[in-house]
The first five atom37 places (N, CA, C, CB, O) and aatype in JSON, in Angstrom:
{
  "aatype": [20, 20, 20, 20, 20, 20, 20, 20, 20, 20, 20, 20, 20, 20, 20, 20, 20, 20, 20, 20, 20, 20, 20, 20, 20, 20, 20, 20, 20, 20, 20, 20, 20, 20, 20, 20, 20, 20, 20, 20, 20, 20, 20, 20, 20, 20, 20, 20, 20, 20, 20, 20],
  "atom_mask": [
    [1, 1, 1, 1, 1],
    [1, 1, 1, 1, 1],
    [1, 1, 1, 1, 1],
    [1, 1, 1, 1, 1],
    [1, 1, 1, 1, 1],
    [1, 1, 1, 1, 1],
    [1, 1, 1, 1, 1],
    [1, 1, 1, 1, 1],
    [1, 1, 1, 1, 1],
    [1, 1, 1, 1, 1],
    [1, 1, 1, 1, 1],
    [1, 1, 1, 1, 1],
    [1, 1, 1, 1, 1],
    [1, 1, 1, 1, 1],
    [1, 1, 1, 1, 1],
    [1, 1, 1, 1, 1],
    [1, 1, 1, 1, 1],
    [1, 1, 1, 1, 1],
    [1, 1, 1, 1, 1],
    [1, 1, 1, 1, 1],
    [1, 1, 1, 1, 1],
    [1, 1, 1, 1, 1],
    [1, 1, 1, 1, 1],
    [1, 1, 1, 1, 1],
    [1, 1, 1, 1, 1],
    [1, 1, 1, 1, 1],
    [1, 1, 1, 1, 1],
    [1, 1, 1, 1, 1],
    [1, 1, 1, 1, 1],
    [1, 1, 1, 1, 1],
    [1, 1, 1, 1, 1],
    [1, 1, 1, 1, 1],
    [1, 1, 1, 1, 1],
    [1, 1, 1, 1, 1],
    [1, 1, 1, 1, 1],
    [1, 1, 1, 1, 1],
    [1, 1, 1, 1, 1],
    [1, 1, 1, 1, 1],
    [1, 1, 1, 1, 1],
    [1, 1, 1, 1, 1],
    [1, 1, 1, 1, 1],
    [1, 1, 1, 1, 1],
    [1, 1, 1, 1, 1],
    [1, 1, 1, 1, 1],
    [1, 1, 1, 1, 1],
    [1, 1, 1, 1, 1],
    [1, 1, 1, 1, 1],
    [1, 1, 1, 1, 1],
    [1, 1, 1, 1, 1],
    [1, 1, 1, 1, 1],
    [1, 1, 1, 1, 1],
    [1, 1, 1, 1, 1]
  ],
  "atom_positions": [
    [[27.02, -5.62, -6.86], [26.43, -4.33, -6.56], [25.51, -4.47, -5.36], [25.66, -3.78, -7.79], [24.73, -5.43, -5.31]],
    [[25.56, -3.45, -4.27], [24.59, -3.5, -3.42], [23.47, -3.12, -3.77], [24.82, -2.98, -2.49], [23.41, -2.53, -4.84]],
    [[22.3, -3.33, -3.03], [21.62, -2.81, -3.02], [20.66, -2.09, -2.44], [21.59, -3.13, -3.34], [20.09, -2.31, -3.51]],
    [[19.85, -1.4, -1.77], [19.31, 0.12, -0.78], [19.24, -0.91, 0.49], [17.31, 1.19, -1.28], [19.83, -0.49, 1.48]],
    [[18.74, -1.93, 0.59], [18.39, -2.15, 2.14], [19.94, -2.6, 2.54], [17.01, -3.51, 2.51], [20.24, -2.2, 3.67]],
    [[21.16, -3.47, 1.74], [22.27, -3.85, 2.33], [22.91, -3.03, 2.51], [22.86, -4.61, 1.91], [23.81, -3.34, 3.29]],
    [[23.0, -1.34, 1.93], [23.39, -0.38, 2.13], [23.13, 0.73, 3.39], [23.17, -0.12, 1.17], [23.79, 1.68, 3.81]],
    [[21.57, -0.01, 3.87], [21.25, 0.62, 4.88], [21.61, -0.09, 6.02], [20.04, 0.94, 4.83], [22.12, 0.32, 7.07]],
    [[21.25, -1.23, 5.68], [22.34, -2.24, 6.84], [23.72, -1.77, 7.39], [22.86, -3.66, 6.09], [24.1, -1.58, 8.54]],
    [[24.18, -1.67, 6.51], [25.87, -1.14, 6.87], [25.73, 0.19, 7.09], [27.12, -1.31, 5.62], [26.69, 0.67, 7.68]],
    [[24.66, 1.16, 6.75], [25.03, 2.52, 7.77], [23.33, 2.95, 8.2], [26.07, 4.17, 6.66], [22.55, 3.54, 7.46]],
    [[23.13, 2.61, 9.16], [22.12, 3.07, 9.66], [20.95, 4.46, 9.78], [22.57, 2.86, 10.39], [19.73, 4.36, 9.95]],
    [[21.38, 5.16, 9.69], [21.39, 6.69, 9.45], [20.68, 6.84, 7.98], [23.08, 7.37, 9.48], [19.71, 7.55, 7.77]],
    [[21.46, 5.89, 6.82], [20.58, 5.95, 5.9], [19.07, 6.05, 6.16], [20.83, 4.98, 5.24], [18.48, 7.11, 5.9]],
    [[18.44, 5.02, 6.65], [16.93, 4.94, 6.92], [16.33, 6.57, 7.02], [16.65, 4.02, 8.48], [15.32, 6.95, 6.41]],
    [[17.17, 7.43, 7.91], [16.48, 8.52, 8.1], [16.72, 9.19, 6.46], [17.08, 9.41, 9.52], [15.87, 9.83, 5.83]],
    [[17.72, 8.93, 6.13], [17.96, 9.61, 4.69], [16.77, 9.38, 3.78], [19.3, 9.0, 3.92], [15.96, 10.15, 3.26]],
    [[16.95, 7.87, 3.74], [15.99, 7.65, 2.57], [14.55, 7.71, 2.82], [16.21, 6.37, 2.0], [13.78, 7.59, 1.87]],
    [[13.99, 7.94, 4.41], [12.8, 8.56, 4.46], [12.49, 10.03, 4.31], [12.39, 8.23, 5.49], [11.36, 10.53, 4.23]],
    [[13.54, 10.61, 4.27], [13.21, 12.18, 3.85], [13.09, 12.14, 2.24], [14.58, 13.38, 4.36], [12.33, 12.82, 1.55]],
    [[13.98, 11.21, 1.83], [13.58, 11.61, 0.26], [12.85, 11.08, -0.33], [14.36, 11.6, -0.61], [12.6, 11.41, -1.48]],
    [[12.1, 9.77, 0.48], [10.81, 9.26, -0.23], [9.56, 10.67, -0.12], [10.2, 7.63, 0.74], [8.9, 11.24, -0.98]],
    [[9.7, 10.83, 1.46], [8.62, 12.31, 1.49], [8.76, 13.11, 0.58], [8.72, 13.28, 2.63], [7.91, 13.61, -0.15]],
    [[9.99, 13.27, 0.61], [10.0, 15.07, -0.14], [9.2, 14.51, -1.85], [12.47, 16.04, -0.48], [8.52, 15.31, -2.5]],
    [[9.48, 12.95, -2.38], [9.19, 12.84, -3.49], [7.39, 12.24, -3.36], [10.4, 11.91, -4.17], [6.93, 11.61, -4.31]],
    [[6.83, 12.41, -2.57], [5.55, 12.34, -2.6], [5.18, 13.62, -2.53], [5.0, 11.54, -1.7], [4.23, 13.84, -3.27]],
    [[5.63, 14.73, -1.8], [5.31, 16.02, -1.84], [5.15, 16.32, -3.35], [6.33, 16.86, -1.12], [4.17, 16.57, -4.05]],
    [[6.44, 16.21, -3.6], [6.4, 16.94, -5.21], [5.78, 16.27, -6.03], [7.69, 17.17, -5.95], [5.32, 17.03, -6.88]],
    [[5.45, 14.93, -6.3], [4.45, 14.15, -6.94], [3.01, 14.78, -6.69], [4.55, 12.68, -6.41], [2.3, 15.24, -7.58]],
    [[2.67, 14.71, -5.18], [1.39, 15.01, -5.07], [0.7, 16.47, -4.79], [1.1, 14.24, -4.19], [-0.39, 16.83, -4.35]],
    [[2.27, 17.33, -5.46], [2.13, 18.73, -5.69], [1.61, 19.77, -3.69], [0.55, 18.73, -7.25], [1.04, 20.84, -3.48]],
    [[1.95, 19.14, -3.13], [1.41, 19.52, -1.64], [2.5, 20.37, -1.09], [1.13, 18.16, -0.59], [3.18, 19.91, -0.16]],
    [[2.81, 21.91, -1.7], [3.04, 22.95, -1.53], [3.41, 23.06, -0.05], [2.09, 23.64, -2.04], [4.58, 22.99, 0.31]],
    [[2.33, 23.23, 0.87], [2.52, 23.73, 2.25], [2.77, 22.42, 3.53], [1.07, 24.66, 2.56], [2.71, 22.48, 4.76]],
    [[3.1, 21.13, 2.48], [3.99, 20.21, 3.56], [5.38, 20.36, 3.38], [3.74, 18.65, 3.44], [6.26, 20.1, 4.2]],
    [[5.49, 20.85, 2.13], [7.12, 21.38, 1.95], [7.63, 22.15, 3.15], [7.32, 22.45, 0.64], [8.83, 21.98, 3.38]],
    [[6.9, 23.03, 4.03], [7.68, 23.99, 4.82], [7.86, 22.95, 6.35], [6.69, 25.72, 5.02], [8.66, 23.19, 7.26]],
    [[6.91, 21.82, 6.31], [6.98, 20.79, 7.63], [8.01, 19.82, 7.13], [5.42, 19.91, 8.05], [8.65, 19.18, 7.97]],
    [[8.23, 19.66, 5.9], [9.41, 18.56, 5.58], [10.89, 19.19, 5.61], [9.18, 17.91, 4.0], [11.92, 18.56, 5.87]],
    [[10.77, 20.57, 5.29], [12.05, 21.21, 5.52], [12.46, 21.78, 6.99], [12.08, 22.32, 4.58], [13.54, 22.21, 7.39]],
    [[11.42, 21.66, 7.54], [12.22, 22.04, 9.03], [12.08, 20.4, 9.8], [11.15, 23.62, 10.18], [12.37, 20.38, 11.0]],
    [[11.8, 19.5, 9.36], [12.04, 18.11, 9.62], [13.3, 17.55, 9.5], [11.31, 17.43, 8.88], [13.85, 16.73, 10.22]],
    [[13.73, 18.2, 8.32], [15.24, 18.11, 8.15], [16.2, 18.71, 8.58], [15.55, 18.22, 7.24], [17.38, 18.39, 8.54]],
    [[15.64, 19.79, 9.11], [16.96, 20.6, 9.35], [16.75, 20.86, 10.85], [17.16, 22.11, 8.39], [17.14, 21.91, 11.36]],
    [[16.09, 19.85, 11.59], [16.08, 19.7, 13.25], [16.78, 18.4, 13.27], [14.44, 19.65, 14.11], [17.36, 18.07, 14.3]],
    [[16.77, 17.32, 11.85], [17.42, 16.32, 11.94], [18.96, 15.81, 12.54], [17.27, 16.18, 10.96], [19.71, 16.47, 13.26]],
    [[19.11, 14.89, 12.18], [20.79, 14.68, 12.81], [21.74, 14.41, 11.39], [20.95, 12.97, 14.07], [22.84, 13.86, 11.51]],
    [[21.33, 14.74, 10.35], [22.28, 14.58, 9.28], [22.43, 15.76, 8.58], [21.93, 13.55, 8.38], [21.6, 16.35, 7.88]],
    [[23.45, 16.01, 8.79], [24.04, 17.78, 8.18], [24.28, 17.36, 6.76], [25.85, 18.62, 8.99], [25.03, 18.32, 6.53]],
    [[24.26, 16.75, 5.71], [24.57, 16.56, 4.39], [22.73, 16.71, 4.13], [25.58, 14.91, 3.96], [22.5, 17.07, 2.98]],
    [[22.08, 16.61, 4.57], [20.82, 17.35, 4.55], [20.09, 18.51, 4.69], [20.42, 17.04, 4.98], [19.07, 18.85, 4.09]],
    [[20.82, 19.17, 5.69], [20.47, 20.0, 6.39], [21.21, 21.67, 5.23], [21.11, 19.51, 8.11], [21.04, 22.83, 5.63]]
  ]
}
């Protein structure tokens, strides 16, 4: 089984993935409402349309 960093190794692009969803999961952990509207247009100026 792989695992997150040998997975990011082999596709690069991940990194940006899995930093949007560490954010978005500190947002919602740390309940911070009005970074939600800076994390969602973070994503969707991004370069990965399975995000967007």
């Amino acid at each position: 089984m792989l695992g997150l960093k040998a997975v990011q190794a082999a596709r690069p692009e991940l990194d940006t993935a899995v930093e949007h969803v560490r954010t978005f999961t500190i947002l919602m952990h740390e309940r911070r409402d009005q970074g939600i509207f800076d994390w969602i247009e973070q994503v969707h100026d991004g370069d990965l349309p399975s995000l967007q």
